[in-house]
N, C-alpha and C positions, 0 to 999 in steps of 0.2 A: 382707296389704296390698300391692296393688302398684302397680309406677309411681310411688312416692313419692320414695324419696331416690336420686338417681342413683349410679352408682359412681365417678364423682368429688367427690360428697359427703365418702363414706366414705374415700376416700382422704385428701383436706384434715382429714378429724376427725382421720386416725391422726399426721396432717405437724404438727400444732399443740400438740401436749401438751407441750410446753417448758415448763419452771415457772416461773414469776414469783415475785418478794419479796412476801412477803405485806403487805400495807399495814399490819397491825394490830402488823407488828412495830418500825414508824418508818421504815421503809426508803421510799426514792423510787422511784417505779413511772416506769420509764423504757421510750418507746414506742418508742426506738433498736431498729432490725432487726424491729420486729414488723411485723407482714401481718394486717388485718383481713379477718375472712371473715364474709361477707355471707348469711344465709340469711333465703327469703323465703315468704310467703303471700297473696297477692294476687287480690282481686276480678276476676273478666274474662282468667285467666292459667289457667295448667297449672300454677303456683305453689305448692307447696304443702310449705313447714319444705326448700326446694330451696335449692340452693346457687346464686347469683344473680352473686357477685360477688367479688373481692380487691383489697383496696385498701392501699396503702404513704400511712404518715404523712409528713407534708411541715410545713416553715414556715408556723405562721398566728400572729405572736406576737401578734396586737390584730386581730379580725375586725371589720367593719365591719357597720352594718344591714342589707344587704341580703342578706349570707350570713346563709344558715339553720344552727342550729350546734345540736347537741345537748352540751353541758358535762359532762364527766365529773371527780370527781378521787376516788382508790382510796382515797388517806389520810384520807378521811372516812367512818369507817365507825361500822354502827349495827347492828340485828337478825341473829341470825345464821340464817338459813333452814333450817326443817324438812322441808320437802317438798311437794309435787305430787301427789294421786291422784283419786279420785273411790270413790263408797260402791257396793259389791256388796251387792245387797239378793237379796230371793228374786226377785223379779221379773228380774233379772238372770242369775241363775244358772237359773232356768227357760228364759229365753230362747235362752242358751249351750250348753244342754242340748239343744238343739231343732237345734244348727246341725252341717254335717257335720264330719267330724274333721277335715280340713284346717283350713278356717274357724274353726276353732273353735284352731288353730296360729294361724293368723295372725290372730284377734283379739287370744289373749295378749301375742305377739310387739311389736303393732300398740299397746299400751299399756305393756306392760309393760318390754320389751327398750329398751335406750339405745341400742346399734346400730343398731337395724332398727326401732324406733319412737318410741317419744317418753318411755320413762323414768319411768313412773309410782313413785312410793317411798311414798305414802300409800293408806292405803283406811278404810273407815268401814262397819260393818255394824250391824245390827238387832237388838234384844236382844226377842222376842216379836215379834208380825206388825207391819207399818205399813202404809200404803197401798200401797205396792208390795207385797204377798204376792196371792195367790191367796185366801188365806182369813182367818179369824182364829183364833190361834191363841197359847197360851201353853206353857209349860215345864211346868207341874203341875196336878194333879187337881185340882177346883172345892173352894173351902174346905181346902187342907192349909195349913194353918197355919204346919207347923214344915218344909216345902219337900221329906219326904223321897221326894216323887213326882218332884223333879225331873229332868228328863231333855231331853236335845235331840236325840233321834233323829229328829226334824223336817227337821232342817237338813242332815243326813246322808245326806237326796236328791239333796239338786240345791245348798245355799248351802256349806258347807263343803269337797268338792268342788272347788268354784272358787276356794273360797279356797287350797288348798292350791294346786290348779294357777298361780295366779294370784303366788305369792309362790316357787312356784320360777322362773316366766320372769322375775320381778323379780333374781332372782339369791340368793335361798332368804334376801332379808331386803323385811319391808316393813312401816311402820309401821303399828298398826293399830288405830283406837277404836272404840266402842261404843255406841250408845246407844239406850234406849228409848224404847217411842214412849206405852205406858201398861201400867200394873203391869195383872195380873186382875182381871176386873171386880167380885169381891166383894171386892177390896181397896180401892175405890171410893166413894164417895157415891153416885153415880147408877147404881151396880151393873151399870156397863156400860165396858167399854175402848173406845168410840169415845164423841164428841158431850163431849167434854172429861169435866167431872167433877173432884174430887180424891180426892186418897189420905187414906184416913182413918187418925186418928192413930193410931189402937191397932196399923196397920200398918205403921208406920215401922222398925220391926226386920227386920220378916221381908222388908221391901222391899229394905232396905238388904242384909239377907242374898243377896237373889238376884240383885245383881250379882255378889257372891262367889262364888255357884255358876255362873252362866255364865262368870266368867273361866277358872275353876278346869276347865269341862266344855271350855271349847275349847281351853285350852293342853292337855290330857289328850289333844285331838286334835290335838296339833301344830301349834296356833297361837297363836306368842304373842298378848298382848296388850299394848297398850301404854298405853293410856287409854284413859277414857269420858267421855261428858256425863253429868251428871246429870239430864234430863230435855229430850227431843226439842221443842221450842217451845210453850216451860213458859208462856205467854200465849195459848194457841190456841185455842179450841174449834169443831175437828172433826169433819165427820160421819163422819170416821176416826178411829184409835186417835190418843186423844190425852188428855193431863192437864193441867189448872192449878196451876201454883205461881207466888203474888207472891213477890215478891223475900224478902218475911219467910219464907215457907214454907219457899224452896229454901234458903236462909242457917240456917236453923234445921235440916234436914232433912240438911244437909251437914256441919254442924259435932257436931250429936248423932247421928248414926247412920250418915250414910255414910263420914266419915271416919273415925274411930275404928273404924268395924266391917272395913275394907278393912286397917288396922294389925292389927287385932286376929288378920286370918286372913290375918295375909303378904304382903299384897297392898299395902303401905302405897307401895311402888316405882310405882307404877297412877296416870298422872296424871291431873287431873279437873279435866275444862271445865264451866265452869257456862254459864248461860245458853242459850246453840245456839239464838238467835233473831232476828229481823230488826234492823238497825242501830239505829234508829228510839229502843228504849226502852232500848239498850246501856248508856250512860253510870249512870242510875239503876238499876239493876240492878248496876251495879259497884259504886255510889257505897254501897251496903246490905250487900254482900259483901265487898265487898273492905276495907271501913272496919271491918271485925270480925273482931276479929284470931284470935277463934277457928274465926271460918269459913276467913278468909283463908288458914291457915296450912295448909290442904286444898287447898286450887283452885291449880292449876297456872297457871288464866288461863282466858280467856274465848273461846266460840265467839260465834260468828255468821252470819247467811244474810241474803240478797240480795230478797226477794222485798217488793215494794210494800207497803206499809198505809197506813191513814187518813192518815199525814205523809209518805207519799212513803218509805219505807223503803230502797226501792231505791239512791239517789244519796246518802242521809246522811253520804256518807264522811266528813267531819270528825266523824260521831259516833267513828270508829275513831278518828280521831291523837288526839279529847281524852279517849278512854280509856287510850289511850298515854301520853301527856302525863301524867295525873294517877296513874297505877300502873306506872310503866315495868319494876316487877318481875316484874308478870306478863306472861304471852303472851296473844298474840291469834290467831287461828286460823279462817278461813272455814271452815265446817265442810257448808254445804249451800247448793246454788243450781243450779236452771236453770230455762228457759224454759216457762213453763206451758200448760196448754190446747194443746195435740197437734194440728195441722194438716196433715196431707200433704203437703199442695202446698207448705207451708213449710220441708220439710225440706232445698233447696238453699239457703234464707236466707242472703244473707252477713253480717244481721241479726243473728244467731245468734252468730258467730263475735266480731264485736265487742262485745256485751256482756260476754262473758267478757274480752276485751283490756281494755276500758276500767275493769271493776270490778278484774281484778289486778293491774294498775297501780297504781291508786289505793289497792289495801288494802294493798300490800307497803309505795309507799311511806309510808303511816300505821301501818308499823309491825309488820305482820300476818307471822307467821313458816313460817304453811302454808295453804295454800287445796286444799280439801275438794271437790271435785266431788258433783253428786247420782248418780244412777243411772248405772254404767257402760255397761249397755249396756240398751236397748229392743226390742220388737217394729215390727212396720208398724203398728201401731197407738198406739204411747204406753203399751205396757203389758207383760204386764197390771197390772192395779188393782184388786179388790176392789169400790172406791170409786169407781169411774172417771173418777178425779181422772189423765187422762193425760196425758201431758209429752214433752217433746223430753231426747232424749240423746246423746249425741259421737257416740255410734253406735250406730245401728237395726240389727235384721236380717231382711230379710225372710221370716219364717219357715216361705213353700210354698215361696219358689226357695233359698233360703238365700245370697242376696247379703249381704253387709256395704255400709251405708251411710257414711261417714263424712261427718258433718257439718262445717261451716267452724269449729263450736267444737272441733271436735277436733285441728285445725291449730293454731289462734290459741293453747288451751292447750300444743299443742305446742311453741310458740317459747318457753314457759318453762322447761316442765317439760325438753325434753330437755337445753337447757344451764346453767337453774341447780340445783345438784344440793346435797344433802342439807350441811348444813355450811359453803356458803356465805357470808358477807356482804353486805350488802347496801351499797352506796357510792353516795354524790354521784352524781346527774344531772339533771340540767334540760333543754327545749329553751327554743330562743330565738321558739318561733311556738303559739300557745295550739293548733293544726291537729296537734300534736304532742304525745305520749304518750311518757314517758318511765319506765326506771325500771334498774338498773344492780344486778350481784352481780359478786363477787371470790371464786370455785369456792378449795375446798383446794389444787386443784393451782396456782393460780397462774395462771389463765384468768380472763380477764373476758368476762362475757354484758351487751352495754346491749341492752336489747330497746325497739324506738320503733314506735306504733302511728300508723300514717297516717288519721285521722279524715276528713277533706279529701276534694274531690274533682276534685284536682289531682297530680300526680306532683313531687315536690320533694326537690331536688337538699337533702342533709345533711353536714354535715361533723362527725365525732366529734372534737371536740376535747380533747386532753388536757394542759395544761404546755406550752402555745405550739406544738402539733404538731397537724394536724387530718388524717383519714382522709375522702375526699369519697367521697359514694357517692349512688345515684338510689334516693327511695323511692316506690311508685307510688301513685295513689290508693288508698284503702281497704283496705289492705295494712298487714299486721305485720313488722320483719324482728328479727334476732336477730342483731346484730355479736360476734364474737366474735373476742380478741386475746389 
């Protein structure tokens, strides 16, 4: 990736690492001597996760209306943050596979590396084909019952591969979950893994077993695992692989067979998202699992994606805080989302870019402790697909010249992912103008990241205000930036 962060970026990152009192320890987070550094992303600019600006806190002990003020305070803290990544599917790893060996350096770099890119710490892959593969395909032979055909030397072309690549430029750690998109078709009602269907019950063992063999087959290849969902948008029926389970199915399916059998073979360490479906029907889906205490006491907490339905799925965000609100023991975790139906011409969208702004905003601040990206990377085409269900992704490649595309959502999630980092907290922020997006972490080392997303289509002067002391600085239209003190 080039031409992105200048070298006096990189030099202000190495000048700032001075530790701060941690706010969770009672201590007052004092803005004496600090220097806000200003990086930016901006529509109609060369802008992009760039170092824009430095600013010294000054006197504001009572601001007035017509200062615009973004409100911080550190000693109010809540979630503590998991991480930032996006799912390596086959479709991804075909692509990667396609591009020259340079490119194929600075795409890793270009995600994965915190210096030289943007600090990816999460990924998410495919347990059997999904619409992103090439083909359909399962682990074992048609009808083995007791799984001892299974095998992934599938994945051992082109997906695991990347993953390995992919989790040394992370820095040989990255978190990493799992999830299916539907068991074998004769494990099925409608004897088929695409067009939904369910698992039929006399299957629930050997179902539950073949999570245990996939975890068991990839960490043998040197990848951990760290969790799964239980079932890829367990409400869906697609004319790709896909499965139904209501809420009774997955609650009963979780508490008899898949957790117990994950205990049973070691595995019990393996956290497990239920749900991994649109906002929309989240709350009653919790309200069923999470109120039973023998399912509950399985599930780590709840995924979900971003994609429209009959109720508008897309914007439901108060479905997240009042899942929050009423289970605050469990996590929440975006687990899948991007931009559907693949258009070309639409690939400079700055469209693009702020969907992402405005949905991880809104889900950190409802509580949400990692967001999931879909497909890391794409063809010129949205693929491939199987299904040719094709999609937009942070980054295309075009794979006769072999350019790397980056999209404006690859930026927008960069102003999180590179400076809120793995361990964080998440603290008090508000702005003072609804044209304003807010949302604030407190890093281990004692760095604060407020990231504020300019919706507007005006440039508007912001003051970070913290404890009677405010940091001014210019945000432009259409623009994300990422203050960091």
């Amino acid at each position: 990736m080039k031409n992105i962060y200048s070298g006096s970026l990189l030099l202000l990152l190495a000048g700032c690492m001075s530790t701060n009192p941690d706010a969770s320890s009672g201590n007052i987070f004092s803005t004496e001597g600090k220097k806000v550094i200003v990086y930016t992303t901006a529509d109609s600019t060369a802008f992009r996760v760039t170092a824009t600006d430095t600013v010294q806190f000054k006197n504001l002990p009572q601001p007035v209306e017509t200062q615009v003020c973004v409100f911080v305070d550190p000693t109010k803290v809540y979630q503590t943050f998991l991480g930032i990544g996006g799912a390596i599917t086959d479709a991804s790893a075909e692509v990667f596979a396609k591009l020259p060996k340079e490119k194929q350096t600075e795409f890793l770099q270009s995600y994965y590396d915190v210096s030289k890119g943007i600090g990816y710490s999460l990924a998410r892959t495919n347990i059997n084909s999904c619409d992103f593969s090439s083909d359909n395909y399962t682990y074992v032979t048609d009808r083995d019952f007791t799984l001892q055909s299974f095998n992934v030397a599938h994945d051992k072309q082109f997906r695991i591969p990347l993953i390995k690549q992919a989790i040394a430029a992370a820095g040989g750690e990255l978190t990493m979950f799992v999830s299916p998109w539907s068991p074998p078709a004769w494990m099925k009602d409608n004897n088929d893994m695409l067009h939904g269907g369910k698992l039929k019950a006399e299957f629930y063992q050997p179902w539950a077993n073949y999570y245990a063999k996939f975890i068991n087959a990839y960490e043998k290849e040197g990848i951990p695992v760290w969790g799964m969902s239980v079932q890829n948008e367990p409400m869906a029926t697609q004319r790709w692989e896909s499965c139904v389970y209501t809420a009774e199915d997955e609650r009963d399916f979780l508490k008899k067979y898949l957790g117990p059998t994950m205990e049973k073979e070691g595995l019990g360490d393996k956290k497990i998202i239920v749900w991994d479906h649109n906002r929309d029907l989240m709350f009653q889906r919790a309200d069923v699992i999470f109120n039973d205490p023998d399912a509950a006491k399985y599930a780590w907490g709840m995924g979900f994606h971003w994609y429209e339905s009959w109720s508008g799925g897309e914007d439901v965000y108060n479905n997240v805080a009042r899942v929050h609100e009423a289970w605050p023991e469990k996590n929440l975790m975006f687990t899948e989302g991007c931009a559907e139906k693949f258009i070309p011409e639409q690939i400079r969208s700055w469209a693009l870019g702020e969907r992402y702004g405005r949905s991880m905003i809104n889900d950190f601040n409802n509580g949400t402790v990692g967001w999931t990206d879909w497909n890391i990377l794409l063809d010129e085409q949205g693929g491939p697909n199987h299904a040719k269900n094709f999609c937009f992704a942070p980054v295309h490649a075009n794979t006769k010249t072999g350019e790397l595309i980056y999209t404006s959502a690859y930026y927008y999630i960069g102003q999180f992912s590179k400076f809120i980092r793995p361990g964080a907290k998440r603290i008090s922020s508000v702005a003072s103008r609804s044209h304003l997006l807010t949302t604030a972490f407190l890093n281990t080392d004692g760095k604060i990241a407020v990231v504020v997303m300019n919706t507007g289509n005006k440039t508007s002067p912001v003051n970070l205000w913290i404890r009677n002391k405010a940091a001014e600085t210019i945000i432009l239209p259409h623009s994300i930036v990422t203050m960091v003190l």
